[in-house]
MDTraj code that builds the backbone (N, CA, C; nanometers):
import mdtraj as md
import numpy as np

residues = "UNK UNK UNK UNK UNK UNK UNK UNK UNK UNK UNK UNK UNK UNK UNK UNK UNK UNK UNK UNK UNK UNK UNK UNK UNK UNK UNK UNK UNK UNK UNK UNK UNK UNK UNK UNK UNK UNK UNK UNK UNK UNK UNK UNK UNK UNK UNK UNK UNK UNK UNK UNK UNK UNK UNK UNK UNK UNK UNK UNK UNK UNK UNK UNK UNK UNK UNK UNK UNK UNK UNK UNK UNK UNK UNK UNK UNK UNK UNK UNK UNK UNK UNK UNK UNK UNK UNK UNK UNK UNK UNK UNK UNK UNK UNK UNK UNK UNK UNK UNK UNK UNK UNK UNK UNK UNK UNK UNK UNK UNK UNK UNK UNK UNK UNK UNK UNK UNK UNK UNK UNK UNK UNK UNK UNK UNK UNK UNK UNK UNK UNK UNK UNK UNK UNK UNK UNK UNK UNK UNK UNK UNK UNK UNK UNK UNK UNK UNK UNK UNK UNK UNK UNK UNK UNK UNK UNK UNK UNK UNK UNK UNK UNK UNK UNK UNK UNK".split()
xyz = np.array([
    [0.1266, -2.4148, -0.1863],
    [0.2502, -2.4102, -0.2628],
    [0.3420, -2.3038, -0.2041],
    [0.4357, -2.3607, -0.1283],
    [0.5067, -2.2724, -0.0959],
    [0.6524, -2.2419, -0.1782],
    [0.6651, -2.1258, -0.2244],
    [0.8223, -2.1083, -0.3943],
    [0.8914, -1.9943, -0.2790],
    [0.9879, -1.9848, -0.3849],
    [1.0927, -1.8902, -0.3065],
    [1.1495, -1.8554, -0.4392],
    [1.1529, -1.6872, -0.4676],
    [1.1313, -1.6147, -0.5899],
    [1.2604, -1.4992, -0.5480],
    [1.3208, -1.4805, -0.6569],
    [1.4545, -1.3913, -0.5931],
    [1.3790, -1.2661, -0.6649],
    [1.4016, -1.1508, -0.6428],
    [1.3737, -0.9767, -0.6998],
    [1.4034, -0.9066, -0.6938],
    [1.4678, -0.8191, -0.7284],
    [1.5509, -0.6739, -0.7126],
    [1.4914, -0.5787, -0.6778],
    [1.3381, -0.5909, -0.6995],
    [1.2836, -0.4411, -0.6374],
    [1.2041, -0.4668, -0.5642],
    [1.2167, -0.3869, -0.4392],
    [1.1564, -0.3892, -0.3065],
    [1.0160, -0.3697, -0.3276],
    [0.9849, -0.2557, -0.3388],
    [0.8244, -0.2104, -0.3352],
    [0.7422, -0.2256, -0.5050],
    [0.6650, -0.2677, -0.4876],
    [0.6215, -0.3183, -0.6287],
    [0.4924, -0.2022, -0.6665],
    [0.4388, -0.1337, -0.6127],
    [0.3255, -0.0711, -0.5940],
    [0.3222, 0.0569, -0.4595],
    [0.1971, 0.1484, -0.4903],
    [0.2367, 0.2633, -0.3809],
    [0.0312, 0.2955, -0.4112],
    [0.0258, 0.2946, -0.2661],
    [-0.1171, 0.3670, -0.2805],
    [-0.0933, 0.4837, -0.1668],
    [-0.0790, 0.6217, -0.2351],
    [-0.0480, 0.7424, -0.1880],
    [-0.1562, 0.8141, -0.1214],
    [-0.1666, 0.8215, 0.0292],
    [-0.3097, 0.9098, 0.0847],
    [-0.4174, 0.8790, 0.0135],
    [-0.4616, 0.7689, 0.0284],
    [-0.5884, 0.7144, 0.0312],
    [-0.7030, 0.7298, 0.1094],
    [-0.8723, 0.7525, 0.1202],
    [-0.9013, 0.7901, 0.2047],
    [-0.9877, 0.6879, 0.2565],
    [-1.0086, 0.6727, 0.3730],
    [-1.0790, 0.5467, 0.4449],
    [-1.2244, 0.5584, 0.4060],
    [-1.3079, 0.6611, 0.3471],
    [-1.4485, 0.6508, 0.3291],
    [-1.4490, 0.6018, 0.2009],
    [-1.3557, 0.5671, 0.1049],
    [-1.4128, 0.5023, -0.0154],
    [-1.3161, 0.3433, 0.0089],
    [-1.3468, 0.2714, 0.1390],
    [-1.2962, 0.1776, 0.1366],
    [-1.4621, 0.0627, 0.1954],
    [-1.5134, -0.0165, 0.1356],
    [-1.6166, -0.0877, 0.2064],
    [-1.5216, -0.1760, 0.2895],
    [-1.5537, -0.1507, 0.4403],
    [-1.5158, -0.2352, 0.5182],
    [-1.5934, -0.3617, 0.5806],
    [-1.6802, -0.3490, 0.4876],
    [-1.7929, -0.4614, 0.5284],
    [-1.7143, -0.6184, 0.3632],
    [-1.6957, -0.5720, 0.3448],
    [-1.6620, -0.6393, 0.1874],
    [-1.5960, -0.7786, 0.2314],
    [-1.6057, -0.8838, 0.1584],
    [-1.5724, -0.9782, 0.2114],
    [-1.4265, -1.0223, 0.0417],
    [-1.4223, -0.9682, 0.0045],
    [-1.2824, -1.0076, -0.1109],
    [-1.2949, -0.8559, -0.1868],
    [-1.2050, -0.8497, -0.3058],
    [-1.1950, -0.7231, -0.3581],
    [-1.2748, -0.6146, -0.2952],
    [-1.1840, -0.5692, -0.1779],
    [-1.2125, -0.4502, -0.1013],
    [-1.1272, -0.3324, -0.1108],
    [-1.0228, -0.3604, -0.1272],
    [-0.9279, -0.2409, -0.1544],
    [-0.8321, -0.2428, -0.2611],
    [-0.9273, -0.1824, -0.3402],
    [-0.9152, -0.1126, -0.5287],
    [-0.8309, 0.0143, -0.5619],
    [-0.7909, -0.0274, -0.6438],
    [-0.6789, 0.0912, -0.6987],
    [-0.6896, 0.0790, -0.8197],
    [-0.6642, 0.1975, -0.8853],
    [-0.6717, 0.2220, -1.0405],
    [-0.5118, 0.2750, -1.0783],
    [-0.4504, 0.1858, -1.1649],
    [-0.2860, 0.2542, -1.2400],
    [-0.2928, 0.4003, -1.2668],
    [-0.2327, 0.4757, -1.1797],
    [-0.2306, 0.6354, -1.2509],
    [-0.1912, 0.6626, -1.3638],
    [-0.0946, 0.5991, -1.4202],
    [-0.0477, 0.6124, -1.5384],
    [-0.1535, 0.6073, -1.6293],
    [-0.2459, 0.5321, -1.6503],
    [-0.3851, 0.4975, -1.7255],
    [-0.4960, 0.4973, -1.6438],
    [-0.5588, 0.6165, -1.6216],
    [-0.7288, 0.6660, -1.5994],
    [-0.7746, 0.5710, -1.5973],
    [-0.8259, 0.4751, -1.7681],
    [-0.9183, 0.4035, -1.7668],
    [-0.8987, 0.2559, -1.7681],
    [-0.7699, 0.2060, -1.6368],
    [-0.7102, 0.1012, -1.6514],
    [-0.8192, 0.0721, -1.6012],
    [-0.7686, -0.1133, -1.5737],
    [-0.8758, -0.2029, -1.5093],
    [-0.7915, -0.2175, -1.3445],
    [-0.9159, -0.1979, -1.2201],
    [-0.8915, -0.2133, -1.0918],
    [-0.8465, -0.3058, -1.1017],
    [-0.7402, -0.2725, -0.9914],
    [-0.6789, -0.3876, -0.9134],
    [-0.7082, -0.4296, -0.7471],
    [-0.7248, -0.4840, -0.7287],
    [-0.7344, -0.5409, -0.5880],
    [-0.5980, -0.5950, -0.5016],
    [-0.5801, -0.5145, -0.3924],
    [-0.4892, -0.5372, -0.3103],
    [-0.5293, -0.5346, -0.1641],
    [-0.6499, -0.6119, -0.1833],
    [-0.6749, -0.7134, -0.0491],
    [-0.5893, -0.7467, 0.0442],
    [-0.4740, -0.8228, -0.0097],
    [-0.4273, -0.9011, 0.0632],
    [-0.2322, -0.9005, -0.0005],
    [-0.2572, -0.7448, -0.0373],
    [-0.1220, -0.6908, -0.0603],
    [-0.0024, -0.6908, 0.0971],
    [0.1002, -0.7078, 0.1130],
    [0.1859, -0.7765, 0.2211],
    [0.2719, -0.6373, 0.1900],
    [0.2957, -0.5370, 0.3285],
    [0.3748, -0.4498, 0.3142],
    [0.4339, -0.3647, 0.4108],
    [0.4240, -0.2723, 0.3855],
    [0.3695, -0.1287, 0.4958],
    [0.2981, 0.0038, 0.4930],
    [0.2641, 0.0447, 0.5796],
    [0.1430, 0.1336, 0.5817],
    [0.1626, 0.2282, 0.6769],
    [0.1065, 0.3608, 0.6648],
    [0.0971, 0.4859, 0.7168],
    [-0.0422, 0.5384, 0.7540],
    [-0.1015, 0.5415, 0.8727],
    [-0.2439, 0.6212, 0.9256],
    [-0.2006, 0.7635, 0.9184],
    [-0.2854, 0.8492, 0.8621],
    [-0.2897, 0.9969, 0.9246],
    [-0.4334, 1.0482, 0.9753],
    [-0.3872, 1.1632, 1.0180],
    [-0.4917, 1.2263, 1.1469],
    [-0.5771, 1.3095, 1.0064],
    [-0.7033, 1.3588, 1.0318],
    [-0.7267, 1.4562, 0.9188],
    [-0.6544, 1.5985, 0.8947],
    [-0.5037, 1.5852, 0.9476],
    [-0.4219, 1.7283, 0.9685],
    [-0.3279, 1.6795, 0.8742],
    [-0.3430, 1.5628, 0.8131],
    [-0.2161, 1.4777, 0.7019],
    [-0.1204, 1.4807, 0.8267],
    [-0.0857, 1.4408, 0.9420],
    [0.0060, 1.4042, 1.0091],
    [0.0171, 1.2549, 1.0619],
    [0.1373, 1.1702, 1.0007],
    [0.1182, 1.0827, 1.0284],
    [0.1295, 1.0249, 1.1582],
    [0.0600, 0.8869, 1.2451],
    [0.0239, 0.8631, 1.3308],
    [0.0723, 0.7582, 1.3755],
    [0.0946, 0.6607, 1.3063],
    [0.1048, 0.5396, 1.3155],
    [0.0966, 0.4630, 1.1672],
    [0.2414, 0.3820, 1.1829],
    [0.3114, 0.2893, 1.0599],
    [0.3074, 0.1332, 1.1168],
    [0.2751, 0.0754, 1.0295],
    [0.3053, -0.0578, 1.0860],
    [0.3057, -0.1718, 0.9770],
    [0.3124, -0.2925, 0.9557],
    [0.3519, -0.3807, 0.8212],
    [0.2021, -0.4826, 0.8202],
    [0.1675, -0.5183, 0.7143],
    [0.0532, -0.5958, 0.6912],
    [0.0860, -0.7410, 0.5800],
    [0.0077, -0.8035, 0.6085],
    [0.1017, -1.0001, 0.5332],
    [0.1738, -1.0335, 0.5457],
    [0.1928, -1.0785, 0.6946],
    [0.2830, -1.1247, 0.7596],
    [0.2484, -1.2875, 0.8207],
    [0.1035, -1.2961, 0.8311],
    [0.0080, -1.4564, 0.8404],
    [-0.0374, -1.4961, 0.7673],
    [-0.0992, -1.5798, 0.7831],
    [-0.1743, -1.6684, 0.7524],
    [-0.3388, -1.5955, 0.7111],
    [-0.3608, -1.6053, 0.5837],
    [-0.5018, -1.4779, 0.5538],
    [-0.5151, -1.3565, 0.6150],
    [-0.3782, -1.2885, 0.5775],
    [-0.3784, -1.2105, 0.6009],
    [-0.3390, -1.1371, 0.5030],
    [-0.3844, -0.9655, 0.4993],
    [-0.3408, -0.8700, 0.4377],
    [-0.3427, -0.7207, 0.4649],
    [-0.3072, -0.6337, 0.3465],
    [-0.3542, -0.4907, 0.4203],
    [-0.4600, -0.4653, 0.4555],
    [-0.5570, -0.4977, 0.3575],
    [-0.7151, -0.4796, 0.4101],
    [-0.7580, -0.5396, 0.5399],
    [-0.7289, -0.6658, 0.5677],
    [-0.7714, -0.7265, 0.7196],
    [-0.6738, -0.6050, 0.8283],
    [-0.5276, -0.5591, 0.7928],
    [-0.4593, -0.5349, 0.8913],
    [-0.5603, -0.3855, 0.9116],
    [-0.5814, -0.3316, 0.7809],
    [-0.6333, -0.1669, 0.8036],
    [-0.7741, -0.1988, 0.8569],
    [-0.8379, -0.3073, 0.8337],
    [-0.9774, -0.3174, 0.9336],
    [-0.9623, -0.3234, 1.0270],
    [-0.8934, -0.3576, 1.1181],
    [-0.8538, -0.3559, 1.2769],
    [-0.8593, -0.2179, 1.3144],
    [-0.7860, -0.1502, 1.2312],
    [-0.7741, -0.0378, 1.3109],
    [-0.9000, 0.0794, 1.2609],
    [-1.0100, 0.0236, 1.2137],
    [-1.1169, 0.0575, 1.1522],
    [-1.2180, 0.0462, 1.3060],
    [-1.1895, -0.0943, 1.3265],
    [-1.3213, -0.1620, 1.3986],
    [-1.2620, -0.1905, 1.5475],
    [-1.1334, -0.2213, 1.5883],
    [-1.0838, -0.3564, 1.7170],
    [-1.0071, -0.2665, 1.7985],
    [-0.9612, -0.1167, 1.7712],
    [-0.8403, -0.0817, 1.8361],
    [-0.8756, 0.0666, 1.8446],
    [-0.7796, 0.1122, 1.9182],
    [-0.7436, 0.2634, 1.9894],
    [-0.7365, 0.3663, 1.8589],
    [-0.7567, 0.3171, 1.7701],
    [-0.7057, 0.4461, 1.6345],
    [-0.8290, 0.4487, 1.5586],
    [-0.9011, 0.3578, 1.5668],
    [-1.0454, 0.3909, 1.5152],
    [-1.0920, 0.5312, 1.4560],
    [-1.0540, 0.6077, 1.5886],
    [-1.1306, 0.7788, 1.5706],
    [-1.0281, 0.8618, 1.5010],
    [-0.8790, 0.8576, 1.5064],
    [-0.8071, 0.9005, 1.5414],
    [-0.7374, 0.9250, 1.3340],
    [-0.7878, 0.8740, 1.2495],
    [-0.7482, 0.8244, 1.1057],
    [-0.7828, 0.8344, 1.0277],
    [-0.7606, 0.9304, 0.8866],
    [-0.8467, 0.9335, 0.7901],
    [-0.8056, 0.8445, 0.6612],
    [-0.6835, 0.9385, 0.6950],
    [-0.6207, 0.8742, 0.5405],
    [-0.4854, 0.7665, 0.5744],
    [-0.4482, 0.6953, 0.4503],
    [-0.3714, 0.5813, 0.4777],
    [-0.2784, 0.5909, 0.3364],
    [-0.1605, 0.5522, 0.3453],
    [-0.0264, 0.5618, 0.2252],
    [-0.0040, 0.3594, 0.2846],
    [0.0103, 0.3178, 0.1727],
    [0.0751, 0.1469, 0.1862],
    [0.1852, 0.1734, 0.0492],
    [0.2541, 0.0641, 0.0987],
    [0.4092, 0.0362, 0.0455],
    [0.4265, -0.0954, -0.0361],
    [0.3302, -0.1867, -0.1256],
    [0.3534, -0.3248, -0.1786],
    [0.4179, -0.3596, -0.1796],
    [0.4632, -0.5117, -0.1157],
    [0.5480, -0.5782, -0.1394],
    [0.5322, -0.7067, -0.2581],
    [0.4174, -0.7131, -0.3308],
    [0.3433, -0.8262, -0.3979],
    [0.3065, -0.7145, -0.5168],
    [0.3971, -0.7784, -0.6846],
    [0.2897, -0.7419, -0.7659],
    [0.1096, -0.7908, -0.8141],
    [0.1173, -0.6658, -0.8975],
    [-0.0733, -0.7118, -0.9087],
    [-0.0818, -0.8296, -0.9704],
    [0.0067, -0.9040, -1.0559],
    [0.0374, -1.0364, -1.0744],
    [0.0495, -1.1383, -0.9813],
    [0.0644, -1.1431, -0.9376],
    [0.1216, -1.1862, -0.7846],
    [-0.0089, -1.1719, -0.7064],
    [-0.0569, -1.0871, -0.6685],
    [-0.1918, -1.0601, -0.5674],
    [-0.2627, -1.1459, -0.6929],
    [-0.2784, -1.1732, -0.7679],
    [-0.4107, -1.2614, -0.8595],
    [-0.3860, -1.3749, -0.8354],
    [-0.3026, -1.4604, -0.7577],
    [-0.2677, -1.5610, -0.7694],
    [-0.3363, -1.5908, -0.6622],
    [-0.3673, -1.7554, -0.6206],
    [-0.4327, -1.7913, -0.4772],
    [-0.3790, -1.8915, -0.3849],
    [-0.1809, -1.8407, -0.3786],
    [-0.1187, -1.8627, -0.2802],
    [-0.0233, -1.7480, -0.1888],
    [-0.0922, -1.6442, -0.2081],
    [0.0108, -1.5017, -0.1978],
    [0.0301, -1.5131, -0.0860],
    [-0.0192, -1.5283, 0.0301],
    [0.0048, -1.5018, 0.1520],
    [0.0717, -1.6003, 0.1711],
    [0.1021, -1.7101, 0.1433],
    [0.2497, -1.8084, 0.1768],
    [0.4015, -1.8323, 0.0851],
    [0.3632, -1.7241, 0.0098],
    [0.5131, -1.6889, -0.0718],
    [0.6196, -1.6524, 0.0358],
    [0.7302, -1.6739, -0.0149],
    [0.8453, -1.6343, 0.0810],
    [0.9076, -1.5776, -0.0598],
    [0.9807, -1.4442, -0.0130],
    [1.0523, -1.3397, -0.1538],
    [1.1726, -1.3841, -0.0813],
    [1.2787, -1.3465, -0.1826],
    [1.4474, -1.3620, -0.1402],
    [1.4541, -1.1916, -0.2229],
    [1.5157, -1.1343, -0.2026],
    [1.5320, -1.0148, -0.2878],
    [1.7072, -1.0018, -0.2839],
    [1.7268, -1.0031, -0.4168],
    [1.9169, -0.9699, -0.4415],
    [1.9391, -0.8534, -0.5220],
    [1.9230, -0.7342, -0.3535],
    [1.9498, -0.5914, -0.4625],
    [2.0579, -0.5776, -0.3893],
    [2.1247, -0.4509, -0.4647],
    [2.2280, -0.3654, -0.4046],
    [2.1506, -0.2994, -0.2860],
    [2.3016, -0.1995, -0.2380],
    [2.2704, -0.0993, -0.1291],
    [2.1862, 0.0233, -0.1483],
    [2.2194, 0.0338, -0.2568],
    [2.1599, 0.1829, -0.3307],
    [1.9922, 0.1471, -0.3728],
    [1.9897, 0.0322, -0.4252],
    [1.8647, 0.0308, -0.4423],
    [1.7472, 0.0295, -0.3421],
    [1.8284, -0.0389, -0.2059],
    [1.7488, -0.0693, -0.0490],
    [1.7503, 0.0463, -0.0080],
    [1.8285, 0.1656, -0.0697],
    [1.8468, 0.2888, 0.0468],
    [1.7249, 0.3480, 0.0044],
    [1.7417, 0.3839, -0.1586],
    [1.6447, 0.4153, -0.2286],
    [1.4946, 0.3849, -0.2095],
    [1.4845, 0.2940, -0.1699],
    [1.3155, 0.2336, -0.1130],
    [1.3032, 0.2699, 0.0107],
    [1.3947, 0.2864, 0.1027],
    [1.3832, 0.3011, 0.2315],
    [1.3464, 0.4689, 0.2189],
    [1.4760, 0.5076, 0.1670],
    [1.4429, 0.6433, 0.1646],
    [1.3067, 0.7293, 0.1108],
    [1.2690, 0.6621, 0.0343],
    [1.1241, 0.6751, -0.0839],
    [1.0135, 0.6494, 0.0268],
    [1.0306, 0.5858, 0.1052],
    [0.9064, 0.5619, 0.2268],
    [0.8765, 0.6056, 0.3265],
    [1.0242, 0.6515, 0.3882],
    [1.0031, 0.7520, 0.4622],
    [1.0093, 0.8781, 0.4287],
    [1.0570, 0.9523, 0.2834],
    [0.9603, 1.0400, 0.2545],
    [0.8072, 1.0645, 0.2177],
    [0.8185, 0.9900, 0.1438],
    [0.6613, 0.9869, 0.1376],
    [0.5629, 0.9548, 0.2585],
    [0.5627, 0.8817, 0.3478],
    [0.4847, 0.8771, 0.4642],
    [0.5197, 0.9754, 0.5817],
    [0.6528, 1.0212, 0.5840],
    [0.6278, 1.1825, 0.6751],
    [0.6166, 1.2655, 0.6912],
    [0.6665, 1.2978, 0.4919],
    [0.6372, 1.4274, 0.4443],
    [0.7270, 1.5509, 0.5432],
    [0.8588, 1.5030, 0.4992],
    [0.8991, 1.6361, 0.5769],
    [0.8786, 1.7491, 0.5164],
    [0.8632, 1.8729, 0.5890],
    [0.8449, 1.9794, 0.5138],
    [0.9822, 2.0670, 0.3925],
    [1.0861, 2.0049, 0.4329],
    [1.2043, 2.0654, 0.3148],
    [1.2549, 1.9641, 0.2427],
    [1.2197, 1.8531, 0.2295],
    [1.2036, 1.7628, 0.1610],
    [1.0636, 1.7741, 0.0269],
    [1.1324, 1.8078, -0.0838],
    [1.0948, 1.7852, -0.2342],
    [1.0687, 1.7032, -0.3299],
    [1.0936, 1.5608, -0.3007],
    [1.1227, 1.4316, -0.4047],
    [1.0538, 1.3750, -0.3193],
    [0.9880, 1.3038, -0.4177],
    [0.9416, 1.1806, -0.3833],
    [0.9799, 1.0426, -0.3453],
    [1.1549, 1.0936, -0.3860],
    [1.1940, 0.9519, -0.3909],
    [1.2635, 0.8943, -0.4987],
    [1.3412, 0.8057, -0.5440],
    [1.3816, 0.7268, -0.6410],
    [1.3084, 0.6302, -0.6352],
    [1.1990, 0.5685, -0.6758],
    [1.1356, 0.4851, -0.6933],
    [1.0989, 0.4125, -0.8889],
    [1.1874, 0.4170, -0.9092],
    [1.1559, 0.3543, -1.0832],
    [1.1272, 0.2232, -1.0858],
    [1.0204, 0.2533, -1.1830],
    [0.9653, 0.1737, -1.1844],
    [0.8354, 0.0621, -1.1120],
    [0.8099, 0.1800, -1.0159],
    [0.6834, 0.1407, -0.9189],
    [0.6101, 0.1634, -0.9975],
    [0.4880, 0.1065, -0.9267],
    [0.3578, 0.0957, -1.0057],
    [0.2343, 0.1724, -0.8752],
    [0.2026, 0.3375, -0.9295],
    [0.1098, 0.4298, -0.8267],
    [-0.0035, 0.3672, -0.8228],
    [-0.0863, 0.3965, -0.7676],
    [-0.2187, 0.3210, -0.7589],
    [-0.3053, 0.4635, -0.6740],
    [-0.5019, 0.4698, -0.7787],
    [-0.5359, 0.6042, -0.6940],
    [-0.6985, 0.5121, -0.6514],
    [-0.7552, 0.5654, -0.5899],
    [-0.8443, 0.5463, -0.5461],
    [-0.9258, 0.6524, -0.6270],
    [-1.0645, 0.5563, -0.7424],
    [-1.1014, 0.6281, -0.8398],
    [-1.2096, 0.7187, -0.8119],
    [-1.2794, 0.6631, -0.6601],
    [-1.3537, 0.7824, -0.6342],
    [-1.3194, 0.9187, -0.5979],
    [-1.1923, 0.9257, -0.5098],
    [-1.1558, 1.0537, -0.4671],
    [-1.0989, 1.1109, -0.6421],
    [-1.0415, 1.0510, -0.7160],
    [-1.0017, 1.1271, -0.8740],
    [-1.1014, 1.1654, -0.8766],
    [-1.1844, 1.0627, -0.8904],
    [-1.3387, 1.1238, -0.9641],
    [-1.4526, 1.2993, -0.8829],
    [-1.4255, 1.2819, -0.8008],
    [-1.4795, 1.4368, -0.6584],
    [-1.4057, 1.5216, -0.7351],
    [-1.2318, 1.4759, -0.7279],
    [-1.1792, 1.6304, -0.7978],
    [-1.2163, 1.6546, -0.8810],
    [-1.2581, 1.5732, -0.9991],
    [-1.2854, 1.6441, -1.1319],
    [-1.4259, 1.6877, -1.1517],
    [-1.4929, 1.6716, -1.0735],
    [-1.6055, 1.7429, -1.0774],
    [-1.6404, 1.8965, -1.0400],
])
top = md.Topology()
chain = top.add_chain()
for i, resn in enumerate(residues, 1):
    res = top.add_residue(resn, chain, resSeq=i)
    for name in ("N", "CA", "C"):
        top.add_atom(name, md.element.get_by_symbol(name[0]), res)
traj = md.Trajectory(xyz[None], top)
């Protein structure tokens, strides 16, 4: 089923410095889980096969390499971030990872996501705003303070690393 869906907001979701050891890369479906920050004891979500962009860093939090994921055919972030797990030059080189959703968690439950086509009818301000929100957050300049204008995103944490801190 291929639809064509108009939307005003660019990034639907944000998984912020995530770390590659609580990801099973052996997993064959719901492999890469996120929990709503807003609610602790929400229910995981799976963004397998979330369509976006993404940020590698070195274990110095410096980022390394950006690049976009659900762009084929069974494809997603998780297949795109296994590559560079298992097939390629960055293997050694990567700890942690920031992605950018382009698919809500509504949307990822469905079982035609990877052949959606989005139309999006925002303003300028709102595209600057996402743009700008991404490349702060994935380069982290150092006199740079905000996170961003991002309303209305939806954070996403990885519940094992919550769970280490609070212990």
């Amino acid at each position: 089923m291929n639809s064509s869906r108009k939307n005003s907001q660019l990034i639907k979701s944000i998984g912020y410095m995530w770390h590659r050891k609580y990801v099973d890369w052996n997993a064959s479906g719901k492999a890469l889980i996120g929990y709503p920050e807003h609610d602790s004891n929400g229910e995981p979500e799976d963004f397998t096969y979330q369509a976006g962009i993404y940020v590698l860093y070195n274990p110095q939090v410096e980022p390394i390499y950006i690049g976009q994921a659900g762009s084929g055919e069974n494809t997603g972030l998780f297949h795109r971030l296994k590559t560079h797990v298992n097939d390629d030059y960055l293997f050694c080189l990567w700890e942690r990872f920031t992605w950018f959703g382009f698919y809500s968690t509504s949307d990822l439950k469905k079982d035609d996501v990877d052949k959606w086509k989005f139309e999006f009818t925002t303003d300028v301000n709102d595209l600057m705003n996402a743009v700008e929100a991404m490349l702060i957050l994935s380069t982290r300049p150092r006199d740079n303070y905000s996170r961003g204008n991002l309303d209305g995103v939806e954070w996403y944490y990885q519940k094992e690393e919550f769970e280490e801190k609070q212990a």
